[in-house]
C-alpha positions as YAML, in Angstrom:
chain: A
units: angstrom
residues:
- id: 1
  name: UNK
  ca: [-16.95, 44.58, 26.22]
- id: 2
  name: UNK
  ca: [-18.90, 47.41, 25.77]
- id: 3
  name: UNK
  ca: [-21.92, 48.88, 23.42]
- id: 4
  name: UNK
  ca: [-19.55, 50.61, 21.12]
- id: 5
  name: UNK
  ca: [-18.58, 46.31, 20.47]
- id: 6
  name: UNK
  ca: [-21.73, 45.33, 19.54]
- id: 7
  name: UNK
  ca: [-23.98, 45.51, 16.51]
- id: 8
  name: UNK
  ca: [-27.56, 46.71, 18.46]
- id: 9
  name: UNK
  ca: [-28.29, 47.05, 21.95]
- id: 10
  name: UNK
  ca: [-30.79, 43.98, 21.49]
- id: 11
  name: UNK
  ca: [-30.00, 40.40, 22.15]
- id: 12
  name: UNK
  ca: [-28.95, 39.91, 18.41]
- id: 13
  name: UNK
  ca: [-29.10, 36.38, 16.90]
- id: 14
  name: UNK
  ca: [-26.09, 33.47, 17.59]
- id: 15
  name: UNK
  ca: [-23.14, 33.71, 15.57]
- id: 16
  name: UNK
  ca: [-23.09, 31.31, 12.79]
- id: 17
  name: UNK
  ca: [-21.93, 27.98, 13.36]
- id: 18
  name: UNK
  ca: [-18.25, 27.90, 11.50]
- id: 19
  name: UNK
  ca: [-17.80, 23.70, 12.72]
- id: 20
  name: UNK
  ca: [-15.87, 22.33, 9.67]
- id: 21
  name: UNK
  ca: [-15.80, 25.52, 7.54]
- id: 22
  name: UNK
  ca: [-12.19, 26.53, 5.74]
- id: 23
  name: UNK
  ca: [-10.66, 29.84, 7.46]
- id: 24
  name: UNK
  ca: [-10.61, 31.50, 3.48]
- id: 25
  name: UNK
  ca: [-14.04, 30.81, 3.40]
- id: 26
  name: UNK
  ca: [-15.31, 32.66, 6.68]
- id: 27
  name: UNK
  ca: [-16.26, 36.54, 6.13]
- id: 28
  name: UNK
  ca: [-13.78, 39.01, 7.45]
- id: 29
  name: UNK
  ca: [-16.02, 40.53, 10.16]
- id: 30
  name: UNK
  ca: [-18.53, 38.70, 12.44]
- id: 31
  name: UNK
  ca: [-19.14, 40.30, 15.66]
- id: 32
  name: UNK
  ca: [-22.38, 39.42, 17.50]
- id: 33
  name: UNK
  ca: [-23.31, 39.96, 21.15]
- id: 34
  name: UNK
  ca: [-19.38, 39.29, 21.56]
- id: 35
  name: UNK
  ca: [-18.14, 36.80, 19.81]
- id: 36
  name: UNK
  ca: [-16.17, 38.09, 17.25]
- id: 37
  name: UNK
  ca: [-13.92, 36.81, 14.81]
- id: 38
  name: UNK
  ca: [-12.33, 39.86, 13.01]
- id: 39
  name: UNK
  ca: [-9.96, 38.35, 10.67]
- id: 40
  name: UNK
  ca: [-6.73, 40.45, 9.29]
- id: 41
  name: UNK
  ca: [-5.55, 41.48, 6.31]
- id: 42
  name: UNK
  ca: [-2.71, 39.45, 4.66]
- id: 43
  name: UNK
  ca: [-0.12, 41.70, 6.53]
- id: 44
  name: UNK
  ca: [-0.43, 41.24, 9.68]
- id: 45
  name: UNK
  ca: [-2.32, 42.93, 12.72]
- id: 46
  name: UNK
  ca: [-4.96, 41.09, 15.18]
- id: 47
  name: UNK
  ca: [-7.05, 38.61, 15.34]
- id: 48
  name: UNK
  ca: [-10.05, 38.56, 17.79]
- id: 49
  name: UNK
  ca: [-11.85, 35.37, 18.58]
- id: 50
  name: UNK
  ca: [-13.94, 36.07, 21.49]
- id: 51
  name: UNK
  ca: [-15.37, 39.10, 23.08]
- id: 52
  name: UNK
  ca: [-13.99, 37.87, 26.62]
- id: 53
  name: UNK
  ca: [-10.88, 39.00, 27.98]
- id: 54
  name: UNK
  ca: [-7.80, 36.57, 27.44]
- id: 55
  name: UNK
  ca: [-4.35, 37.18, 29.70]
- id: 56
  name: UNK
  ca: [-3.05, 36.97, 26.30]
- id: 57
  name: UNK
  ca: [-4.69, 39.01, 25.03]
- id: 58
  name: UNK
  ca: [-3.32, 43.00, 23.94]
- id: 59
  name: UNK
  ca: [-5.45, 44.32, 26.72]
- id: 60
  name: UNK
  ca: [-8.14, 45.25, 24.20]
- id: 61
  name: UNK
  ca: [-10.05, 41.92, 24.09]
- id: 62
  name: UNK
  ca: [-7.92, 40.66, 21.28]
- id: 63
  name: UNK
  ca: [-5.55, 37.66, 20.55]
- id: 64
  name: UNK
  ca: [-2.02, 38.85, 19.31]
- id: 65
  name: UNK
  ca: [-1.78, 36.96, 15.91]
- id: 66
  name: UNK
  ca: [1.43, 35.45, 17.94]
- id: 67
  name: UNK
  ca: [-0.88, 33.20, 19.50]
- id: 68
  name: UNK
  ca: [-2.28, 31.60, 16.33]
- id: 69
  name: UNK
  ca: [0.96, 30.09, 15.35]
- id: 70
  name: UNK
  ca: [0.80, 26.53, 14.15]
- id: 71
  name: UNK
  ca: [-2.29, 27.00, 12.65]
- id: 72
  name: UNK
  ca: [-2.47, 26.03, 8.85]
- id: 73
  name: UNK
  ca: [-4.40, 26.70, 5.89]
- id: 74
  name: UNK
  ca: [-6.96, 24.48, 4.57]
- id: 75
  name: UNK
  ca: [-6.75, 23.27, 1.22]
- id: 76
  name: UNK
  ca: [-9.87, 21.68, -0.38]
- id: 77
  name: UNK
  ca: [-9.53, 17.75, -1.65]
- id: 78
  name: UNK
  ca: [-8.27, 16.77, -4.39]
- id: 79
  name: UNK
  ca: [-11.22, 15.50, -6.87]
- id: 80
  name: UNK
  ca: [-9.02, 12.48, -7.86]
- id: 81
  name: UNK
  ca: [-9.21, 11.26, -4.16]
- id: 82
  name: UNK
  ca: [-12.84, 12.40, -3.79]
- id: 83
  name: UNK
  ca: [-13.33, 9.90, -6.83]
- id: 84
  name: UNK
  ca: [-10.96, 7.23, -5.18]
- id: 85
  name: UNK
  ca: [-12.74, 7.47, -1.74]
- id: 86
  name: UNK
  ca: [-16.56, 6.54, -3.59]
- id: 87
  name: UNK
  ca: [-15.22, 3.87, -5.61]
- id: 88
  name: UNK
  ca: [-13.16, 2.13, -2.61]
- id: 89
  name: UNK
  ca: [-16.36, 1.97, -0.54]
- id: 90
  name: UNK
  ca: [-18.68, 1.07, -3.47]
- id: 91
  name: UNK
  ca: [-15.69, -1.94, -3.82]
- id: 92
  name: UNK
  ca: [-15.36, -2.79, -0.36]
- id: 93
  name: UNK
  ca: [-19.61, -3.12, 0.37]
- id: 94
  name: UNK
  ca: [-21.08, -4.30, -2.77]
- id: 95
  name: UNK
  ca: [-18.34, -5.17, -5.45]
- id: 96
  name: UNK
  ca: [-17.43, -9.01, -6.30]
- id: 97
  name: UNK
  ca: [-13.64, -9.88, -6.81]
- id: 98
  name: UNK
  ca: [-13.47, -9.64, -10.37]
- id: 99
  name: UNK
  ca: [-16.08, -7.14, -11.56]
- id: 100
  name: UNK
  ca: [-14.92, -4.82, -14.85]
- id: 101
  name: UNK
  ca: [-15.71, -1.19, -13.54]
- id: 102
  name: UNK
  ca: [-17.88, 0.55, -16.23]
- id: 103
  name: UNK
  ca: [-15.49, 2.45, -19.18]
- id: 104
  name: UNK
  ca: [-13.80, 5.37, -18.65]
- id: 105
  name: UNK
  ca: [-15.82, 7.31, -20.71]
- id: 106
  name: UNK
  ca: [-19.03, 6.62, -18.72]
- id: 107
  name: UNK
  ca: [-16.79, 7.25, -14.80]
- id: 108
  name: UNK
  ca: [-15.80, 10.80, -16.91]
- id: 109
  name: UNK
  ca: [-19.57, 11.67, -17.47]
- id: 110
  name: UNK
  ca: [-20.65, 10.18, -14.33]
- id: 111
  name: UNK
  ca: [-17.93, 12.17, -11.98]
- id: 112
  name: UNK
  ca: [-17.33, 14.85, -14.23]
- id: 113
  name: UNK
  ca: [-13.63, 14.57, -14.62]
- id: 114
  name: UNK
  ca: [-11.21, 15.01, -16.80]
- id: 115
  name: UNK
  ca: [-9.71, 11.35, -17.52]
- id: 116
  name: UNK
  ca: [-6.61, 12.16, -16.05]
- id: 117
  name: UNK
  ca: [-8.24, 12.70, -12.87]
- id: 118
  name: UNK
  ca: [-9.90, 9.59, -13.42]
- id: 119
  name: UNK
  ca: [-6.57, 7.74, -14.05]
- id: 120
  name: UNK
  ca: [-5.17, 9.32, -11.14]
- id: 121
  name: UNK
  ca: [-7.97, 7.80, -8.66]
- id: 122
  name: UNK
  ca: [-7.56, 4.47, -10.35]
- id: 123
  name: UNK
  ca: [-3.68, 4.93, -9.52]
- id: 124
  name: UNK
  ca: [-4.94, 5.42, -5.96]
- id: 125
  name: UNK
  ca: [-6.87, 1.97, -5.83]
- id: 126
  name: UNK
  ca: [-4.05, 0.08, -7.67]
- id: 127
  name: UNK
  ca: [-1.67, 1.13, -4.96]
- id: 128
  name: UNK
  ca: [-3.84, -0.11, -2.46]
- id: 129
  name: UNK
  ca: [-4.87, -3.70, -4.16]
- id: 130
  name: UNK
  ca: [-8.97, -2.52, -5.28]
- id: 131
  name: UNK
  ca: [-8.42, -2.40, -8.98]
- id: 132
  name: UNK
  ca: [-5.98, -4.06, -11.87]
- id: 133
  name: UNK
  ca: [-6.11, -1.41, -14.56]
- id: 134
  name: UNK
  ca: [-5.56, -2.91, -18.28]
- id: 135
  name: UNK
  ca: [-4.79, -0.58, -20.95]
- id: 136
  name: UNK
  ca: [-5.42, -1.34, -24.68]
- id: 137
  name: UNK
  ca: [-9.08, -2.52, -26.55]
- id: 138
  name: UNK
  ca: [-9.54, -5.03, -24.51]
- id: 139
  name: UNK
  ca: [-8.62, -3.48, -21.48]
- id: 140
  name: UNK
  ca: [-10.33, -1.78, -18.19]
- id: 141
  name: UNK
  ca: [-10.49, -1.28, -14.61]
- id: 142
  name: UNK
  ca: [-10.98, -5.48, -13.13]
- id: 143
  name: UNK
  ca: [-12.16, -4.58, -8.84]
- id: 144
  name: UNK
  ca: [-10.01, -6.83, -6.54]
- id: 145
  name: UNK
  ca: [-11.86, -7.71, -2.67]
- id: 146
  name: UNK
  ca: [-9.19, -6.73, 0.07]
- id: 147
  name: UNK
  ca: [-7.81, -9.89, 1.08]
- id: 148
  name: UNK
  ca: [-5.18, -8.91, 3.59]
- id: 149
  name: UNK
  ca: [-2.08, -9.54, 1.54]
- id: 150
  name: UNK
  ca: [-1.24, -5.79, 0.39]
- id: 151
  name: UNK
  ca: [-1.02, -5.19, 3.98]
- id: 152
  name: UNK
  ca: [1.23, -8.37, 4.77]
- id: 153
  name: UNK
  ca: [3.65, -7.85, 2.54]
- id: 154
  name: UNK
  ca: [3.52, -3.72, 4.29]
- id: 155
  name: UNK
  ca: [4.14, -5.07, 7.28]
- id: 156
  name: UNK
  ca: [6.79, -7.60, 5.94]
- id: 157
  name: UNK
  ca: [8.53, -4.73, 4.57]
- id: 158
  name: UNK
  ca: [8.13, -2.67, 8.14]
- id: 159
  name: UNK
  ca: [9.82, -5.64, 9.80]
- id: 160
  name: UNK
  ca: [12.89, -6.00, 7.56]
- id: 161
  name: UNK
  ca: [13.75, -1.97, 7.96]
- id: 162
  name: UNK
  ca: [13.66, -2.38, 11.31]
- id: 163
  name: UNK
  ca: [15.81, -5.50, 11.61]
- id: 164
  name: UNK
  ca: [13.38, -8.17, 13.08]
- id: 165
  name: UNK
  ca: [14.19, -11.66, 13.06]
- id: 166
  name: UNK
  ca: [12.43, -14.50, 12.35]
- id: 167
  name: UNK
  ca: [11.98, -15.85, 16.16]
- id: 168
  name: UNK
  ca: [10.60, -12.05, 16.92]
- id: 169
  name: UNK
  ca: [7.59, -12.94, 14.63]
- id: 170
  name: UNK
  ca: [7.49, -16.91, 15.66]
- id: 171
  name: UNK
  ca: [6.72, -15.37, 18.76]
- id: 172
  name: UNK
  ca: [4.30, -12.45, 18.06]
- id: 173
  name: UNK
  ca: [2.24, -16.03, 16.82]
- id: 174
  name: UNK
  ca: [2.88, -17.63, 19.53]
- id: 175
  name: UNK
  ca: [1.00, -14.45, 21.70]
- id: 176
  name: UNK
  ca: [-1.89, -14.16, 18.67]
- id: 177
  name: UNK
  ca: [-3.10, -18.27, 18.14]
- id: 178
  name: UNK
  ca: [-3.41, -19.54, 21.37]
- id: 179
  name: UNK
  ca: [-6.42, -16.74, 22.05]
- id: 180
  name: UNK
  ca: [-7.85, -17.77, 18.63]
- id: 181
  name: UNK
  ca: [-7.90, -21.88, 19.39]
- id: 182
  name: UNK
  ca: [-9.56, -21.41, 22.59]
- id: 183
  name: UNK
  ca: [-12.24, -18.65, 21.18]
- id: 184
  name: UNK
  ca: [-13.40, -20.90, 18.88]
- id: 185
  name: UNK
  ca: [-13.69, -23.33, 21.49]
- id: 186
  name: UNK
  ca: [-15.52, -21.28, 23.54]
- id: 187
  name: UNK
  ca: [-18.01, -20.24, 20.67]
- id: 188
  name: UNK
  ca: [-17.91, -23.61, 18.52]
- id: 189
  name: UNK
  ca: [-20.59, -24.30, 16.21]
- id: 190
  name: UNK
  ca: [-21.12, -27.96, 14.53]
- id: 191
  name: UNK
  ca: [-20.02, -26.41, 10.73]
- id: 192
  name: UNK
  ca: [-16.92, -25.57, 12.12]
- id: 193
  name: UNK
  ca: [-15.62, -28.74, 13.47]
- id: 194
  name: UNK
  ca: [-16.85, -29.95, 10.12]
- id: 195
  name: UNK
  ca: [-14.45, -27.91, 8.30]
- id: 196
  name: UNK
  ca: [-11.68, -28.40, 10.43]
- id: 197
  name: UNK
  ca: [-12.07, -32.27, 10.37]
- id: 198
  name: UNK
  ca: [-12.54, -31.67, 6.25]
- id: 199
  name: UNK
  ca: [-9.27, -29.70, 6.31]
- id: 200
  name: UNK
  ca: [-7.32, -32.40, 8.86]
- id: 201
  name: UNK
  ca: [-8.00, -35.05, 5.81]
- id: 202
  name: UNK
  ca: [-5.73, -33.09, 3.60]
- id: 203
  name: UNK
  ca: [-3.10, -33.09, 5.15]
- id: 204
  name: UNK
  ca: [-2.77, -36.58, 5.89]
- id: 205
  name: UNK
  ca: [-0.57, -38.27, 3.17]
- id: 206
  name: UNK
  ca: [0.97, -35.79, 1.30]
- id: 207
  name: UNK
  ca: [4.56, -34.98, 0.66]
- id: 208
  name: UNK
  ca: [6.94, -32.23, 3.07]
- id: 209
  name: UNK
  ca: [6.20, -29.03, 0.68]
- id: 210
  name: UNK
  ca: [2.51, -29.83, 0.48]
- id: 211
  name: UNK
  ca: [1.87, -30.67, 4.13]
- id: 212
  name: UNK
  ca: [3.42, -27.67, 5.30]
- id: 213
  name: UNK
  ca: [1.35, -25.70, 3.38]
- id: 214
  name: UNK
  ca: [-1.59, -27.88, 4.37]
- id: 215
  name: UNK
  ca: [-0.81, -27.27, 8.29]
- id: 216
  name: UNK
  ca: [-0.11, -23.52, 7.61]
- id: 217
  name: UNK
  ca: [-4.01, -23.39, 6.15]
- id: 218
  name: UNK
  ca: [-5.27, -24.76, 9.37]
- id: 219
  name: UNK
  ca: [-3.64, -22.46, 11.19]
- id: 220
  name: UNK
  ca: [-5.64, -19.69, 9.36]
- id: 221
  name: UNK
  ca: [-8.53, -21.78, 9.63]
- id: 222
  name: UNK
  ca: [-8.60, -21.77, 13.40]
- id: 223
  name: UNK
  ca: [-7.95, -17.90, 12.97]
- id: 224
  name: UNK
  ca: [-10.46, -16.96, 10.92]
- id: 225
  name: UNK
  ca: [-13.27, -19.73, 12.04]
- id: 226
  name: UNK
  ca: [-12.73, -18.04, 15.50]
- id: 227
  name: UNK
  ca: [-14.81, -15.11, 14.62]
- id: 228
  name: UNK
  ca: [-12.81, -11.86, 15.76]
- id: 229
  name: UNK
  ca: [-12.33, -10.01, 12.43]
- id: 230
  name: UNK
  ca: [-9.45, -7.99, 13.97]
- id: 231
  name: UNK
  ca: [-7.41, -10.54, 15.47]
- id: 232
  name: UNK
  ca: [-7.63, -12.79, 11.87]
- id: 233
  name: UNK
  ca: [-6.31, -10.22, 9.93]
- id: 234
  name: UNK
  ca: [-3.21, -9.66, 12.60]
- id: 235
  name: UNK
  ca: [-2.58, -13.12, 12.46]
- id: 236
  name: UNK
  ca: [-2.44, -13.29, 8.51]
- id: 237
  name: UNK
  ca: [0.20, -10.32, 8.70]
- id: 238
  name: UNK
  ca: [2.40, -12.21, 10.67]
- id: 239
  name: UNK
  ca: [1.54, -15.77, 8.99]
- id: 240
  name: UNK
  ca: [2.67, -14.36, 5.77]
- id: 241
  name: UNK
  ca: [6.06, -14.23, 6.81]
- id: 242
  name: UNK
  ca: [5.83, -17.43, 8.93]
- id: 243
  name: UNK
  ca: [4.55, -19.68, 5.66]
- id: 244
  name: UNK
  ca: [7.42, -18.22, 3.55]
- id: 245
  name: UNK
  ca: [9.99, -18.89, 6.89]
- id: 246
  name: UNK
  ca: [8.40, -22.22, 7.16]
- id: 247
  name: UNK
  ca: [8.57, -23.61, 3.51]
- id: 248
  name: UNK
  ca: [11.78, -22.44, 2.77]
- id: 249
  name: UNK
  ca: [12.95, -24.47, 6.04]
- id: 250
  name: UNK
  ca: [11.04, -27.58, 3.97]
- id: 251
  name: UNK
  ca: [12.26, -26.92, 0.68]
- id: 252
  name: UNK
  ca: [15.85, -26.87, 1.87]
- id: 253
  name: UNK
  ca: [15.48, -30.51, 3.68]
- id: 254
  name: UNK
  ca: [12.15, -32.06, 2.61]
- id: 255
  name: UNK
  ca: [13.68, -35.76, 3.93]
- id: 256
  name: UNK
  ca: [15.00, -35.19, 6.39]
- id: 257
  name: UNK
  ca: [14.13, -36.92, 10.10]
- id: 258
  name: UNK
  ca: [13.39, -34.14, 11.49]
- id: 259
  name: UNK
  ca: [11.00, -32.15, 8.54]
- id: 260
  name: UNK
  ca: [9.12, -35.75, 8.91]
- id: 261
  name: UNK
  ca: [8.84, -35.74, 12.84]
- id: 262
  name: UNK
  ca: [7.62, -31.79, 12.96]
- id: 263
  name: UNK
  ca: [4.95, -32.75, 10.32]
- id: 264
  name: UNK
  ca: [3.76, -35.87, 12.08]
- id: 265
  name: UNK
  ca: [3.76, -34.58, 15.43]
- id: 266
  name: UNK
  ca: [1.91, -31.12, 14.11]
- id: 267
  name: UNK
  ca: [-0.65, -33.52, 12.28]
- id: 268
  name: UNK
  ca: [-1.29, -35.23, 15.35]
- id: 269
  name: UNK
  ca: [-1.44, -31.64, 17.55]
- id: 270
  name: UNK
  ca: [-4.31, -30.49, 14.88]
- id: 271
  name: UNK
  ca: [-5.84, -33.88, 15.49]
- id: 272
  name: UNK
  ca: [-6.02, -33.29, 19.15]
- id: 273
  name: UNK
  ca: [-6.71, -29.21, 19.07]
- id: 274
  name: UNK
  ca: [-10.26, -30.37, 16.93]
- id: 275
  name: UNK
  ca: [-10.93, -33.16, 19.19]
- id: 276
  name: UNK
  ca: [-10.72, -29.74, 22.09]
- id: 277
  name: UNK
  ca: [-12.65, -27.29, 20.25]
- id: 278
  name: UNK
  ca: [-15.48, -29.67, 19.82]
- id: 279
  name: UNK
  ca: [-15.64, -30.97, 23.69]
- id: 280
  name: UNK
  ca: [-15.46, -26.65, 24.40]
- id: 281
  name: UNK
  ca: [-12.20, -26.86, 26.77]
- id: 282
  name: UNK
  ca: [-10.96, -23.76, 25.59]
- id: 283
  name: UNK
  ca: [-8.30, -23.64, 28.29]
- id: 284
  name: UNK
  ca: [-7.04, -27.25, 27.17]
- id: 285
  name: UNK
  ca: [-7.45, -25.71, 23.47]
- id: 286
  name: UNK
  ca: [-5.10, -22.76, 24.56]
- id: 287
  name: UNK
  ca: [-2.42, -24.58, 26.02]
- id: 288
  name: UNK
  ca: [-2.07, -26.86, 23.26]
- id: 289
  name: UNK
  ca: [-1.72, -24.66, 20.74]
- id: 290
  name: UNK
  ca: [0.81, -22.45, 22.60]
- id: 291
  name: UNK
  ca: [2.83, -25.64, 23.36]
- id: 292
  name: UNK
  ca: [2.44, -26.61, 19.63]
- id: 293
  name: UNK
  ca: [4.01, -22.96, 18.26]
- id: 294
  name: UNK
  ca: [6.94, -23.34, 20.83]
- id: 295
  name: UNK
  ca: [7.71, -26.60, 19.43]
- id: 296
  name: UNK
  ca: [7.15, -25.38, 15.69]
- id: 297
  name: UNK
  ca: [9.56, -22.42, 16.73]
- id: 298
  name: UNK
  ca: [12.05, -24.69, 18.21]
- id: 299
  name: UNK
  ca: [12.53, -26.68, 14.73]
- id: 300
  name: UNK
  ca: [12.30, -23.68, 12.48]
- id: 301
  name: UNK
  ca: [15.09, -21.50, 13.85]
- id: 302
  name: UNK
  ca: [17.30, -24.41, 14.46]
- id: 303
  name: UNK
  ca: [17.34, -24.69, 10.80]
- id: 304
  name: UNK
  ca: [19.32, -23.65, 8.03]
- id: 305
  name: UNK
  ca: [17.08, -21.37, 6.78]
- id: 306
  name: UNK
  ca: [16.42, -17.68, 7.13]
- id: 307
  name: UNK
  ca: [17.12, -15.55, 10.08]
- id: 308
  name: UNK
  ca: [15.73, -12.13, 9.74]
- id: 309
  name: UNK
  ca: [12.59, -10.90, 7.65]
- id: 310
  name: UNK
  ca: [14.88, -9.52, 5.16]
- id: 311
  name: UNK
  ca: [16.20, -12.67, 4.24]
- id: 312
  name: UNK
  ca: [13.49, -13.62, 2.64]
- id: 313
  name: UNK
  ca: [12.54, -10.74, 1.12]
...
């Protein structure tokens, strides 16, 4: 490039750093010991980005505005999810389930929003399971802890546009718990046997609906008691549809021989899966569980019940 480029025949200082900055916002000219960003008027013409020749280029040192297609504009946020983004993080790290957001009136003055924009943030949360949003005297924004289930009954609706059956997610368990039963054996602490051995007691004596529900809960208690955050909440996606396969299956034969032999024999598997966990064979815990959600499997599709996710949607 030569002189006639530059701004002085010194070194000049370094072009400003434009990381993160919108295109509108960036002055027309800049051209400093070349690097240059020249950008054109709204009709056309070129754009140069860099005093160094490019075999794009027009010959001259600058990028034919040809080159810069794809390239969109950059529209600020909208203050509604600026407002939505604060309150969801303010929820997630310090909120308890339950809590009344302050009034209106006082988020208004506080973000300095109109209260439609406020509304429209709280439509944001609502969507996504942080807030309940009452209207009337009495009423007000009640903050809801993520518990997973929003995003079960997403995925549960994923599954059922795409056709999945029931065995498809029997088996996406089947890869997900056995990993879970022997990390936890692996890594067992005395407080969890504890509460596994508290939770086998409830389930002993109870009638069909109840019990399944009861085994289903220790099968999230082995999840979660395991300690990978990630791998709990994948399970729960995929145990929400199982519980709903699995007590429908009950509810539509609670007597007979067989509902009574898959409870009994499951009853006896958590018995023995405990009894692993707290000797630390996490290969013996593995094995046993996988067995155990083959078997489960087995019963619950040769039932009458449902065969595909949509079915019990």
């Amino acid at each position: 490039m030569t002189g006639a480029d530059r701004r002085g025949s010194g070194p000049g200082p370094p072009g400003p750093d434009l990381r993160g900055t919108p295109l509108n916002c960036v002055a027309q000219t800049w051209d400093v010991q070349a690097d240059r960003l020249s950008l054109p008027p709204s009709g056309g013409g070129t754009v140069s980005v860099s005093g160094r020749q490019d075999p794009r280029s027009d010959g001259r040192g600058a990028v034919k505005a040809e080159q810069l297609t794809g390239l969109q504009p950059v529209r600020p946020q909208r203050a509604a999810d600026l407002i939505a983004t604060q309150l969801r993080r303010r929820i997630i790290t310090s909120m308890e389930d339950g809590t009344a957001l302050p009034p209106e009136a006082v988020l208004m003055e506080r973000f300095q929003v109109a209260r439609q924009t406020l509304r429209d943030a709280f439509r944001v949360l609502e969507t996504e399971g942080l807030l309940t949003v009452r209207r009337g005297a009495q009423g007000g924004a009640i903050v809801h802890r993520p518990d997973g289930s929003v995003a079960a009954r997403s995925a549960a609706l994923v599954l059922a546009s795409r056709g999945a059956s029931l065995a498809d997610v029997y088996r996406a368990r089947a890869v997900l718990e056995p990993s879970c039963a022997a990390l936890l054996a692996r890594n067992r602490r005395a407080d969890d046997v504890a509460t596994l051995r508290g939770a086998l007691e409830q389930t002993a004596d109870t009638d069909a609906v109840s019990g399944i529900r009861d085994l289903m809960g220790f099968h999230r208690l082995v999840a979660h008691l395991a300690g990978n955050h990630t791998v709990a909440l994948l399970t729960d996606l995929v145990r929400h549809i199982v519980e709903a396969g699995s007590e429908e299956q009950v509810v539509a034969d609670p007597q007979s021989s067989e509902t009574e032999r898959a409870q009994r024999l499951g009853h006896r598997t958590h018995v023995r899966l405990v009894d692993l966990i707290e000797q630390g064979d996490h290969e013996a815990a593995r094995e046993l569980w996988r067995r155990h959600l083959e078997e489960s499997e087995d019963y619950l599709i040769r039932g009458a019940g449902s065969r595909t996710v949509l079915d019990l949607l």
